[in-house]
C-alpha positions in Angstrom: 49.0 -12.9 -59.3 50.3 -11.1 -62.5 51.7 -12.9 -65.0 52.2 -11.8 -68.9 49.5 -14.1 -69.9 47.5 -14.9 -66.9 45.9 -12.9 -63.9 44.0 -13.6 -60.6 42.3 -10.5 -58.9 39.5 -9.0 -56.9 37.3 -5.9 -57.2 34.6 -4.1 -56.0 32.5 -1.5 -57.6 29.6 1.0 -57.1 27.7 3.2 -59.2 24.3 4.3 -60.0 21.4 1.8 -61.9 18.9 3.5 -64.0 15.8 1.8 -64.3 12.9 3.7 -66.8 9.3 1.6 -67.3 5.8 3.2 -67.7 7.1 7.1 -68.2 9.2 6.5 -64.9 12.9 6.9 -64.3 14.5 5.3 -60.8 18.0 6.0 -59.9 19.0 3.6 -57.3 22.6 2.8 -55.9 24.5 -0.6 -57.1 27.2 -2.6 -56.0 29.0 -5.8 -57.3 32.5 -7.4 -55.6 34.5 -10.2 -57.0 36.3 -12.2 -54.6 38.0 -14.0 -57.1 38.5 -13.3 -60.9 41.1 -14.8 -63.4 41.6 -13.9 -66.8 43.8 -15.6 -69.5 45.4 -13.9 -72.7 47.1 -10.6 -73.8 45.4 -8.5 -76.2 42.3 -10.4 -76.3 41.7 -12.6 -72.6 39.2 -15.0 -71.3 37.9 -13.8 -68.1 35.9 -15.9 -65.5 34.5 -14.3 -62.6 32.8 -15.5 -59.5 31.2 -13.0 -57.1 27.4 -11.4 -56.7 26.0 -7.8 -56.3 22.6 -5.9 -56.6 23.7 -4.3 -60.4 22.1 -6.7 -62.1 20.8 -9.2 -59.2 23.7 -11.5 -59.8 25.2 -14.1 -57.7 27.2 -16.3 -59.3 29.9 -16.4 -62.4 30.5 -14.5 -65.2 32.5 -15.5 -68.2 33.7 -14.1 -71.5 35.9 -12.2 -73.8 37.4 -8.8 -73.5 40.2 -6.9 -75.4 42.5 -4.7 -73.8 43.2 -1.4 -76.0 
């Protein structure tokens, strides 16, 4: 759904986590998905996201601000 002021989407992503402790880098692969987002506003939204990945060992929702440019 794509409406001027309101959307409803999915994503996935996958990219690379860099982890450095104790004089030691790790480069390990990450993944998130979103089965279902929705985000409300033009210029500046509200977003609120439910979905889980090993990025940030998340399972659950995000929410916030954002501002398109």
């Amino acid at each position: 759904v794509k409406r001027p002021l309101f959307r409803m989407y999915s994503s996935v992503g996958v990219g690379l986590t860099i982890n450095s402790y104790a004089k030691t880098t790790v480069f390990e692969p990450s993944f998130q998905f979103v089965p279902l987002g929705m985000s409300a506003g033009k210029d500046v939204f509200f977003f609120a996201e439910i979905g889980g990945g090993v990025a940030v060992n998340f399972i659950g929702y995000h929410l916030g601000l954002g501002y398109r440019f």
